[in-house]
DRENDO-1510 file (C-alpha; in Angstrom, 1 decimal, always signed):
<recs>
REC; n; res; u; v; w
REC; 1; UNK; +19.0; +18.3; +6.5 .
REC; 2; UNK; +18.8; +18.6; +2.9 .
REC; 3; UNK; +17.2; +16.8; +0.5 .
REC; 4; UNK; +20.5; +15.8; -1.4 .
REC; 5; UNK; +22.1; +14.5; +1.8 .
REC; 6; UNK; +19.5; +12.2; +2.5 .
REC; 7; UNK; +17.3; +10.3; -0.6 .
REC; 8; UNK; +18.6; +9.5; -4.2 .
REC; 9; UNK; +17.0; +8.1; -6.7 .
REC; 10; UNK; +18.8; +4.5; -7.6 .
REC; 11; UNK; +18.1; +2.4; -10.7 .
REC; 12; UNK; +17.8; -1.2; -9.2 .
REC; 13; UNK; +19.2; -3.0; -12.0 .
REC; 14; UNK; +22.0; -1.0; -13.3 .
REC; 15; UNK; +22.8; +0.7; -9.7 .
REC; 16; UNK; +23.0; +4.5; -11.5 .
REC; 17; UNK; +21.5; +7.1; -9.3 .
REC; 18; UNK; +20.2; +10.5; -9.8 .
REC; 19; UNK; +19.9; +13.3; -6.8 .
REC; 20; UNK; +15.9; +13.5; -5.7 .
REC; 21; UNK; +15.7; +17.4; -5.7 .
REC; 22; UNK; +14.1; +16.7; -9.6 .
REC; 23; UNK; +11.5; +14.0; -9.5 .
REC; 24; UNK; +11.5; +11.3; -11.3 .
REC; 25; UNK; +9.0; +8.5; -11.8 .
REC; 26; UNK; +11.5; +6.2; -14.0 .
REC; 27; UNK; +14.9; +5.9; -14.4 .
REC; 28; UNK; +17.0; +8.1; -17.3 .
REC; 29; UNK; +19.1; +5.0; -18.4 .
REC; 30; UNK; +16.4; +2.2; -18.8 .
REC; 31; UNK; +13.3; +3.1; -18.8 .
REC; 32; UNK; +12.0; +1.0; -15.4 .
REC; 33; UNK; +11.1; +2.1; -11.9 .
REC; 34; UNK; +13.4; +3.8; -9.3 .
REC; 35; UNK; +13.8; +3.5; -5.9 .
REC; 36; UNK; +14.9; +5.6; -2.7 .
REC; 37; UNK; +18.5; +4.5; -1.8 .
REC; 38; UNK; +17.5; +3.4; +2.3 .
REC; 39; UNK; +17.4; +5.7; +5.1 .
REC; 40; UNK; +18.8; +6.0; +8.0 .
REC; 41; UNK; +16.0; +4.9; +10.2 .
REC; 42; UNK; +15.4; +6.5; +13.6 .
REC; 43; UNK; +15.4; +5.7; +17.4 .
REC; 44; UNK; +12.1; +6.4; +20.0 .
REC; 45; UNK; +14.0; +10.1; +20.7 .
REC; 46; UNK; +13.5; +11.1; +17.2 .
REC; 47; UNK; +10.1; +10.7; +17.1 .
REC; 48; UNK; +7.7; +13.8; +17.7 .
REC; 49; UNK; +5.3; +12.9; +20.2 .
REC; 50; UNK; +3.3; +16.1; +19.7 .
REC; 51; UNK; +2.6; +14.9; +16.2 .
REC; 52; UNK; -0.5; +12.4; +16.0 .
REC; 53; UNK; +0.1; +11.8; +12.3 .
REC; 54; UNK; +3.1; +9.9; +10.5 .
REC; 55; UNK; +4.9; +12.8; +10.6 .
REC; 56; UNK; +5.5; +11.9; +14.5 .
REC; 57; UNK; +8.4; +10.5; +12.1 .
REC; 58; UNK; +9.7; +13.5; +10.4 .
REC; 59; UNK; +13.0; +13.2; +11.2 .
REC; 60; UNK; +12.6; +9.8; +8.5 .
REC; 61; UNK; +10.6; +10.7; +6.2 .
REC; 62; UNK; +12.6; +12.6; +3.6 .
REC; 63; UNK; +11.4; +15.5; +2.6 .
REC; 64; UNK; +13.4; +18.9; +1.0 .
REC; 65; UNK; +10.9; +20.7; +3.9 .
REC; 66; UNK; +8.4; +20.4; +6.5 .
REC; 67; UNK; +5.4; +18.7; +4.6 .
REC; 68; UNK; +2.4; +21.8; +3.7 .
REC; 69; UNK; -0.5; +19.5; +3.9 .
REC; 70; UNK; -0.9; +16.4; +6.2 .
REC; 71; UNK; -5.0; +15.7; +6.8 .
REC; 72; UNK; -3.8; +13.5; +9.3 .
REC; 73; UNK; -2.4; +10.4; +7.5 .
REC; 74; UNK; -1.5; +7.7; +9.5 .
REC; 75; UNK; -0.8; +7.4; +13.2 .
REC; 76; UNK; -3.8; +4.9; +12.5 .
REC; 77; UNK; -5.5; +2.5; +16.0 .
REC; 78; UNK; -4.1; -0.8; +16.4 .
REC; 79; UNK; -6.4; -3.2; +19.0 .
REC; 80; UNK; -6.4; -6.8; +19.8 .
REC; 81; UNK; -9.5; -9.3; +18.6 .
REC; 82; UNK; -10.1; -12.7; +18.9 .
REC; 83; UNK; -10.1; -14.7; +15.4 .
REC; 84; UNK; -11.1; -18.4; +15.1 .
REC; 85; UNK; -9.5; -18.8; +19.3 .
REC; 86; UNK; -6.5; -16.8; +18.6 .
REC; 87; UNK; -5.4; -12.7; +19.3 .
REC; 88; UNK; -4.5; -10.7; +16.2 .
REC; 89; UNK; -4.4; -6.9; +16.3 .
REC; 90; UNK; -6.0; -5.2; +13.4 .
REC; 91; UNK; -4.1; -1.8; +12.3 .
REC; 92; UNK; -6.8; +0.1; +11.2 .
REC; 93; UNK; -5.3; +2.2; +8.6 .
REC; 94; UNK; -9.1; +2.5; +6.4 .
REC; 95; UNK; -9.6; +5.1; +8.6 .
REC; 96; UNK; -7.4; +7.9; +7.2 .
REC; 97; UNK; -9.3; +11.0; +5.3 .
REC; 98; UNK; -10.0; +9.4; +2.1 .
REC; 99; UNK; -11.2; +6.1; +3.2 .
REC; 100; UNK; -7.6; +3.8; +2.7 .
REC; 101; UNK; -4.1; +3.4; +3.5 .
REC; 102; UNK; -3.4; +5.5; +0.7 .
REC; 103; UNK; -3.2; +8.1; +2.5 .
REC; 104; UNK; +0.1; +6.7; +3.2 .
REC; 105; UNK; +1.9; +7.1; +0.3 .
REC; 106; UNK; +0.5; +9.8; -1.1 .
REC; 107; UNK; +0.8; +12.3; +1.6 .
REC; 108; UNK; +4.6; +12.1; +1.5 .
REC; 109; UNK; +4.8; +12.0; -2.7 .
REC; 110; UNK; +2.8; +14.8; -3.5 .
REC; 111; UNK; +3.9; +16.8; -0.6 .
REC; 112; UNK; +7.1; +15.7; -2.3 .
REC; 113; UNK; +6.0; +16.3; -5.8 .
REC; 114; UNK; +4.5; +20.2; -4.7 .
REC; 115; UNK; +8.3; +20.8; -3.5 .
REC; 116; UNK; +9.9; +20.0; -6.1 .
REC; 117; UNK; +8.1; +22.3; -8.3 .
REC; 118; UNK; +5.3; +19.8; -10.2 .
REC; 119; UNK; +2.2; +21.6; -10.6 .
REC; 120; UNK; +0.3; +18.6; -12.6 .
REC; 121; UNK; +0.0; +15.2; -12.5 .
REC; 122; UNK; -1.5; +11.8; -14.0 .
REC; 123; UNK; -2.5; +8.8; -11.8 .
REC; 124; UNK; -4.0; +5.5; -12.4 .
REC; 125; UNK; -5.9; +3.4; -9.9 .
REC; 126; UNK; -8.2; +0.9; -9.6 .
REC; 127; UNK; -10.1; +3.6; -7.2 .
REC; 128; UNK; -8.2; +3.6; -3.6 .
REC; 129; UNK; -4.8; +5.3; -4.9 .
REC; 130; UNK; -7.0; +7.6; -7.0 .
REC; 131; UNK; -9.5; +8.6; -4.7 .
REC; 132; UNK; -6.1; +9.6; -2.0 .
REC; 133; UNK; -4.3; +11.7; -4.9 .
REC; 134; UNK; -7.5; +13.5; -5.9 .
REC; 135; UNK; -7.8; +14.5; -1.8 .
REC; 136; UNK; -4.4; +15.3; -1.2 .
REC; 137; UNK; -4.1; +16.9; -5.0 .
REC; 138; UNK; -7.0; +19.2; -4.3 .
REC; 139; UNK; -5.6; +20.0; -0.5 .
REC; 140; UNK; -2.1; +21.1; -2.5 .
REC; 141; UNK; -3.3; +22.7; -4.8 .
REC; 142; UNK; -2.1; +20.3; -8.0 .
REC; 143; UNK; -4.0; +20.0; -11.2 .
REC; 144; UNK; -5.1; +16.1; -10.9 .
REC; 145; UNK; -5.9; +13.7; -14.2 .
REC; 146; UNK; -6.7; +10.2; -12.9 .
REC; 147; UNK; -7.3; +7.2; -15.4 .
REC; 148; UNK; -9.4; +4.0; -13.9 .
REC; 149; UNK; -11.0; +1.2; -14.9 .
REC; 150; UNK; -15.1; +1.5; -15.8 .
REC; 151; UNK; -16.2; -0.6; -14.2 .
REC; 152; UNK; -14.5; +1.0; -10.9 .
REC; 153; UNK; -16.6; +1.4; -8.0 .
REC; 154; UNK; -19.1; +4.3; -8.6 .
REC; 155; UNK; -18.0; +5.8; -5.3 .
REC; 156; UNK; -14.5; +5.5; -5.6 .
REC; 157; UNK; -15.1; +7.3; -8.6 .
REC; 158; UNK; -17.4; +10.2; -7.3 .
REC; 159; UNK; -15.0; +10.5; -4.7 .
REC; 160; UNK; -12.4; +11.4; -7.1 .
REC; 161; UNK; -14.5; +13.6; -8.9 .
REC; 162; UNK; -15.5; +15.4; -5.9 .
REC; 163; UNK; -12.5; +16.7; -5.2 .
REC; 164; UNK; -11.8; +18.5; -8.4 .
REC; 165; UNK; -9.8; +15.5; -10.4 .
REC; 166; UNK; -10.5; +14.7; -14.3 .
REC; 167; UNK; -11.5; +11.7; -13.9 .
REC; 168; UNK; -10.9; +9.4; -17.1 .
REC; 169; UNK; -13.0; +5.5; -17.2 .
REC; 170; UNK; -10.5; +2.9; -19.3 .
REC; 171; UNK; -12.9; -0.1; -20.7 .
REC; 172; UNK; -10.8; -3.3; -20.1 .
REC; 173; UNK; -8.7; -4.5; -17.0 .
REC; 174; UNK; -6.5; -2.8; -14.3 .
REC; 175; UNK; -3.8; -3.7; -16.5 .
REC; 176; UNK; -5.1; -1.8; -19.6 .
REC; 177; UNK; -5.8; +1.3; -17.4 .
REC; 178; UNK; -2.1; +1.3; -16.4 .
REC; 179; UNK; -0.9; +0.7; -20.0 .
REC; 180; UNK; -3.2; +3.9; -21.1 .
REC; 181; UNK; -1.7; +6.2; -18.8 .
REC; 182; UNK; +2.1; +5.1; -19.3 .
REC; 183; UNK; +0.8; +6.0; -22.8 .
REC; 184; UNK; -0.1; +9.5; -22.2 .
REC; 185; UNK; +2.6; +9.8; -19.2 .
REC; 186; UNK; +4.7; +12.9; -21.1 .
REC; 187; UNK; +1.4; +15.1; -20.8 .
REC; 188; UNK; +1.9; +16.2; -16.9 .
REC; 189; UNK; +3.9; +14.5; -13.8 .
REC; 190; UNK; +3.2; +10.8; -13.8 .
REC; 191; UNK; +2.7; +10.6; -10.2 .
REC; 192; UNK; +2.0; +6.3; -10.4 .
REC; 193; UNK; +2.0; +4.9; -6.9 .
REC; 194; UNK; +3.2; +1.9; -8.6 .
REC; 195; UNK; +6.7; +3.7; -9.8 .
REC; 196; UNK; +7.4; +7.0; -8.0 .
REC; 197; UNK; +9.2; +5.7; -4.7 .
REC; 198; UNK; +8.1; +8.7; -2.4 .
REC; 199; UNK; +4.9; +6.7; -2.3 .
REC; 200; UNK; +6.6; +3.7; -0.8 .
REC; 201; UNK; +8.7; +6.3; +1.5 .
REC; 202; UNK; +5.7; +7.0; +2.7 .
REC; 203; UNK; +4.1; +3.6; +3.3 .
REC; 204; UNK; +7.4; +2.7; +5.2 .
REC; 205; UNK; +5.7; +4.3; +8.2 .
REC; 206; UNK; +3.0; +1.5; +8.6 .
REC; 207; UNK; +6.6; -0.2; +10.1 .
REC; 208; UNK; +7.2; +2.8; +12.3 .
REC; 209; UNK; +4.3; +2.6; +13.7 .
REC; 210; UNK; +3.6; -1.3; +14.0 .
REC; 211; UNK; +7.2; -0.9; +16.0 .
REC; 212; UNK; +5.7; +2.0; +18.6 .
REC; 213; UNK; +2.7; +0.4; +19.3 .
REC; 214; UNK; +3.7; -2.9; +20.1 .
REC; 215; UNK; +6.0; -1.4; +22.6 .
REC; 216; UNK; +8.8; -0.4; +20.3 .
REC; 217; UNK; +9.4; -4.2; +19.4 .
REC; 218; UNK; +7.5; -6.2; +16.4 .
REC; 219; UNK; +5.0; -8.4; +16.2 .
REC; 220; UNK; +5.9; -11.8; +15.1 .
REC; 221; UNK; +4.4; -11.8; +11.7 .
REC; 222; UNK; +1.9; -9.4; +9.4 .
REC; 223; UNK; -0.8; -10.1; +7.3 .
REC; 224; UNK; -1.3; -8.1; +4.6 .
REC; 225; UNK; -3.4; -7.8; +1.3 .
REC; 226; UNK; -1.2; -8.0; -2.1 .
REC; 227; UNK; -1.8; -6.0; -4.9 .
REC; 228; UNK; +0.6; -3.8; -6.5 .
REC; 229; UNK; +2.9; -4.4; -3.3 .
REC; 230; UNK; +3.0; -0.7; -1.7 .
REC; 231; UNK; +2.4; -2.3; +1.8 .
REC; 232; UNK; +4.9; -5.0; +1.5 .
REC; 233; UNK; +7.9; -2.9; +0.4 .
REC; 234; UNK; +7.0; -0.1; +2.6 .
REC; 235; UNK; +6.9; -2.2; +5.7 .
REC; 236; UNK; +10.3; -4.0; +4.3 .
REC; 237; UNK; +11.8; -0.9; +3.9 .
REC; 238; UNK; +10.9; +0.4; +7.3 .
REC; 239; UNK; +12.2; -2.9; +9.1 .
REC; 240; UNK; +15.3; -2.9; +7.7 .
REC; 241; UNK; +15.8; +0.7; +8.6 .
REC; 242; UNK; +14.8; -0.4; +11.5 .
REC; 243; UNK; +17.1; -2.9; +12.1 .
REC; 244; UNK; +19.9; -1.0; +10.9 .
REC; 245; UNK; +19.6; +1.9; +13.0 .
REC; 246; UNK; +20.2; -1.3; +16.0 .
REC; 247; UNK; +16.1; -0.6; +17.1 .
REC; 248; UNK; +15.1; -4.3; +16.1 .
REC; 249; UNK; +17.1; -7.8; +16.1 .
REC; 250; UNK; +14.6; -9.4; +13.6 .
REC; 251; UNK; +12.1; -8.3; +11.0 .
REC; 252; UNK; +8.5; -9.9; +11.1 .
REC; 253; UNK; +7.5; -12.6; +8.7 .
REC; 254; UNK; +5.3; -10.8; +6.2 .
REC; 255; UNK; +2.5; -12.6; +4.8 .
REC; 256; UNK; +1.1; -11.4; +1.2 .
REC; 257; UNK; -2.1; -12.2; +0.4 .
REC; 258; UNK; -3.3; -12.8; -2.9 .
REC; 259; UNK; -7.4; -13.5; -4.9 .
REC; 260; UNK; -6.6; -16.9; -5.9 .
REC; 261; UNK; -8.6; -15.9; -9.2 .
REC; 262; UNK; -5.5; -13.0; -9.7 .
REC; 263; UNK; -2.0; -13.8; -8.1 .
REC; 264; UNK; +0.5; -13.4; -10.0 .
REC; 265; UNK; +3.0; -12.8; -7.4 .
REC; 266; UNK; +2.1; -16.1; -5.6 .
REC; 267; UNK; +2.7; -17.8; -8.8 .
REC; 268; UNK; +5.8; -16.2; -9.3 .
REC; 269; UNK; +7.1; -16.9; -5.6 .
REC; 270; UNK; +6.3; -20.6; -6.0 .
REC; 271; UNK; +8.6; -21.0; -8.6 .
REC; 272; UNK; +11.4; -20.3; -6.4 .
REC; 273; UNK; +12.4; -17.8; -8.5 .
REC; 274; UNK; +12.4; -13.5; -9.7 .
REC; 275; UNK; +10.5; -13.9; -12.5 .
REC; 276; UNK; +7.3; -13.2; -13.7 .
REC; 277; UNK; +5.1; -16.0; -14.6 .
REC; 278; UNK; +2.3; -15.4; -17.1 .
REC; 279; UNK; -1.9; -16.0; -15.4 .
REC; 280; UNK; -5.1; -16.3; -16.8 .
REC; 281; UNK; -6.7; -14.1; -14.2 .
REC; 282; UNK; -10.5; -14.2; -13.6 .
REC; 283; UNK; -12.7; -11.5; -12.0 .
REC; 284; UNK; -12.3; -11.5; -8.0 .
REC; 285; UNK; -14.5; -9.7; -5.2 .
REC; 286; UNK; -11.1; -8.1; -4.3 .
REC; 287; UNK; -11.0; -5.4; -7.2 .
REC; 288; UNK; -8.5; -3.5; -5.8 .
REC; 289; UNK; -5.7; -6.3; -5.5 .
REC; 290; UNK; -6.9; -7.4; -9.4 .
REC; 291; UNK; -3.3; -6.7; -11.0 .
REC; 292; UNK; -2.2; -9.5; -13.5 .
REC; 293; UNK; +1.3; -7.7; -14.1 .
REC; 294; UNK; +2.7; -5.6; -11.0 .
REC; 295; UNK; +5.4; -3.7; -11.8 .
REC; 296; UNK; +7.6; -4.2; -8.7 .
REC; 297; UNK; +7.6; -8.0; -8.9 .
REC; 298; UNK; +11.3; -8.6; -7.5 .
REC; 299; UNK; +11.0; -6.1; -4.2 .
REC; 300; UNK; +7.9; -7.9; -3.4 .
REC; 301; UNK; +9.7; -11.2; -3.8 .
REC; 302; UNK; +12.3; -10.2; -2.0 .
REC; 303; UNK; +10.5; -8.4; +1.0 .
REC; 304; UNK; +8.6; -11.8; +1.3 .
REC; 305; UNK; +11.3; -14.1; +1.3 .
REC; 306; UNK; +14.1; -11.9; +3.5 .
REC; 307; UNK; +11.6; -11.8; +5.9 .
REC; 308; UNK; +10.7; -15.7; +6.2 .
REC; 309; UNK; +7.2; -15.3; +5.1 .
REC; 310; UNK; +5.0; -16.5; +2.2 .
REC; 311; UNK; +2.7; -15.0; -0.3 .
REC; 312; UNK; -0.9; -17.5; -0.3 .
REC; 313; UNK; -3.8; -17.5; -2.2 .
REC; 314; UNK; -7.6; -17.6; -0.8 .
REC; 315; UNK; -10.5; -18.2; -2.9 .
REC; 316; UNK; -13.5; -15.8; -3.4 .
REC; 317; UNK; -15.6; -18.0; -1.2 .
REC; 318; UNK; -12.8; -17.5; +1.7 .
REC; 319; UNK; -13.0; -13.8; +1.4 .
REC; 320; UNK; -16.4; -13.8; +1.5 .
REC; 321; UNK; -16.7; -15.2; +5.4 .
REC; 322; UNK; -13.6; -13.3; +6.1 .
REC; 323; UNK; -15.6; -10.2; +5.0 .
REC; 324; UNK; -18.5; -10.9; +7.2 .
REC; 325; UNK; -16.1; -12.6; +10.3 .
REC; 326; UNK; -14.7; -8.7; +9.7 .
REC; 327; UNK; -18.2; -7.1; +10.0 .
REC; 328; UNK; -19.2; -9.0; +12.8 .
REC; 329; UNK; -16.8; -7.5; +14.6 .
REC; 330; UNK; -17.8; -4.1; +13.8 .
REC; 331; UNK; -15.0; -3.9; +11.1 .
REC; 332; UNK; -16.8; -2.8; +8.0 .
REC; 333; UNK; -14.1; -3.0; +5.5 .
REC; 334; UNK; -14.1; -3.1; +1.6 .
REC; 335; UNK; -13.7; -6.7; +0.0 .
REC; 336; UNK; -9.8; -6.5; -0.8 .
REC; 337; UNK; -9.5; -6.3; +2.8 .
REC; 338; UNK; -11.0; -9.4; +3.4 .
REC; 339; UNK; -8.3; -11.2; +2.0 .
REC; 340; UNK; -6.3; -10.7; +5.1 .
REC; 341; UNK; -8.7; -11.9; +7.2 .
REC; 342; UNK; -9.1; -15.1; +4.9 .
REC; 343; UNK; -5.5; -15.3; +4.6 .
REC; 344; UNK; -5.1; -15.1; +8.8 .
REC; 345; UNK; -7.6; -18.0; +8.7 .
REC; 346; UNK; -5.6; -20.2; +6.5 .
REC; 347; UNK; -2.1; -19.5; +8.0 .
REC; 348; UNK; -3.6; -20.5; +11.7 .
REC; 349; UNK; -5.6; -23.6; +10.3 .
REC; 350; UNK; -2.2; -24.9; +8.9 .
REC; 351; UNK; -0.3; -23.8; +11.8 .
REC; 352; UNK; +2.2; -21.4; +9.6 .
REC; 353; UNK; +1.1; -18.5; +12.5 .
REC; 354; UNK; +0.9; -20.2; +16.1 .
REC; 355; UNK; -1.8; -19.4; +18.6 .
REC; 356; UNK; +0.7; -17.8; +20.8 .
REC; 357; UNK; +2.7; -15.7; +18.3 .
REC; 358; UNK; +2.0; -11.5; +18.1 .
REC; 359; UNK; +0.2; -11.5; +14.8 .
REC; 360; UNK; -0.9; -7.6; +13.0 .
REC; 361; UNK; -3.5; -8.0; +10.2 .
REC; 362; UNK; -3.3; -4.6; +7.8 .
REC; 363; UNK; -6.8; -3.6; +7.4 .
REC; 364; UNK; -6.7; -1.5; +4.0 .
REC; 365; UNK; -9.9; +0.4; +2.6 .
REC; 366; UNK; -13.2; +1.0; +4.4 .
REC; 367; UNK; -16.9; -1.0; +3.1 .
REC; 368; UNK; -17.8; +2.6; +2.8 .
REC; 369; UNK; -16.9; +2.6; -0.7 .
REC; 370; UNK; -17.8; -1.2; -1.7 .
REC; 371; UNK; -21.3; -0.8; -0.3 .
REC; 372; UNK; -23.4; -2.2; -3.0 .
REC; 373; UNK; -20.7; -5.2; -3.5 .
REC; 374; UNK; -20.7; -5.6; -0.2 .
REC; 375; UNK; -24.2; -5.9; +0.0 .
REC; 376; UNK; -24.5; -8.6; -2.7 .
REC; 377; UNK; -21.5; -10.7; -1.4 .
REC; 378; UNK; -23.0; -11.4; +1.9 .
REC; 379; UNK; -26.5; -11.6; +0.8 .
REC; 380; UNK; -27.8; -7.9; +2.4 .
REC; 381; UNK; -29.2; -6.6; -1.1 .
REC; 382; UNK; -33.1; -6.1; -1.3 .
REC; 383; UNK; -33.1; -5.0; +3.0 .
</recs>
């Protein structure tokens, strides 16, 4: 297959499309993100069973060539645990080689990206995204500039810096990170997991996988954490390949979770409505879902809503027990994570998710690099 005859780029407002064999992290005509016009999905025969990665689903994941590096992204353990009386399965996906799900996304974009001939990029992160491009940048070869917040996690942060990246601390919020480096974005490849779409043709494969393990069927409904949305559209995109290569009659109801004290995508969605409605947003535990303006705001509405599902809202307090209910069942996860545990808790306590319905809870970045917040949260600093 090549390249041309199976991704374009495609402008979501205007429709106008561009061929993917020069990459592009926003479209010519506007100005705004792109996206990946969809795939064709793919049946159990096309996947690679000798392949204990994502790449198991090569044959749709589109790439102009087989991908150089992997480090074994994805393919992550899925097991069943009891929560509050009830079964949910916990996809594991922390565990991938830089410590999140990530991995994902970036293991498809700058395989992507080194194809394509881009030989430098710029990222910005709150710490997860960054500390995955710096691995898979340094693994590729690609000279890596990545701005973050200062107050990022120190070892989010080393771990960037580890691995070769310029690594460049914004004073101010998430947001003002992400407005520096659109500022600077002429100066090498912006490679934003927020706008370049290989990222989400990556993440797409959480829904490839969710499909296999559970028997190649899905699970009722997912609970997920909600920042910037890369989980939500991925999984949306794969489920609708899904269904329109005839491998699924449904998609599950996806349910986006949101810091109370930053969610502007649950505001949004409670209006009904695709636009973006202004927050006063307030520090949160969950730093790495602490976006006040995502970019994508109308795929994540959409993904939500075509699925049946909901975006909610837990407080800090909420994510707190979550975080320990995680850890005491030797699930040592960062704090952002423990929104989907607090979020599971709410939709069973008000009977949105049924004690009998197939339930998978996305478990995003590893305690490993929260370990100090962590600490303080549940009360551990000073052992």
């Amino acid at each position: 297959m090549t390249l041309e005859a199976t991704a374009m780029y495609i402008n979501p407002r205007s429709g106008a499309t561009w061929p993917s064999t020069e990459p592009l992290w926003n479209a010519p005509d506007d100005g705004g993100y792109v996206n990946l016009t969809l795939g064709p999905g793919l049946t159990p025969d096309d996947i690679d069973q000798s392949e204990h990665s994502l790449w198991r689903y090569r044959a749709a994941v589109r790439l102009p060539g087989p991908p150089e590096v992997t480090l074994g992204a994805g393919w992550t353990p899925i097991f069943p645990v009891t929560w509050n009386g009830c079964q949910a399965h916990m996809k594991a996906d922390h565990l991938m080689i830089s410590g999140s799900f990530k991995d994902r996304g970036t293991a498809v974009m700058l395989n992507y990206l080194k194809q394509v001939g881009v030989t430098s990029i710029l990222e910005d992160s709150s710490g997860n995204a960054g500390a995955s491009v710096a691995a898979y940048a340094a693994a590729l070869g690609l000279n890596c500039r990545i701005m973050v917040p200062a107050a990022a996690p120190a070892a989010k942060k080393i771990q960037m810096l580890a691995m070769g990246a310029e690594v460049v601390a914004i004073k101010g919020s998430r947001d003002d990170v992400a407005k520096a480096a659109l500022a600077e974005a002429n100066s090498s490849f912006y490679a934003s997991h927020n706008y370049q779409p290989f990222f989400l043709e990556g993440t797409k494969t959480l829904a490839f996988e969710l499909w296999e393990q559970f028997g190649f069927k899905m699970p009722d409904c997912m609970v997920v954490p909600l920042g910037y949305g890369s989980n939500v559209m991925g999984c949306h995109i794969g489920f609708q390949e899904l269904l329109a290569a005839g491998q699924i009659e449904t998609m599950p109801r996806i349910y986006a979770v949101q810091a109370a004290n930053c969610a502007p995508y649950h505001a949004a969605f409670e209006t009904g409505g695709v636009d973006p409605v202004e927050i006063s947003p307030q520090p949160t535990v969950a730093d790495g879902i602490a976006s006040a303006n995502p970019v994508r705001l109308r795929e994540v509405l959409a993904a939500v809503r075509e699925t049946n599902g909901a975006t909610i809202v837990v407080s800090e307090d909420e994510i707190i027990a979550a975080l320990g209910q995680l850890a005491g069942l030797g699930l040592f996860v960062e704090p952002t994570t423990g929104t989907a545990g607090a979020g599971l808790t709410r939709l069973l306590d008000n009977g949105t998710i049924k004690p009998h319905e197939s339930v998978a809870v996305i478990l995003t970045g590893s305690g490993l690099k929260a370990v100090d917040k962590i600490g303080e949260a549940l009360g551990l600093t000073g052992h």
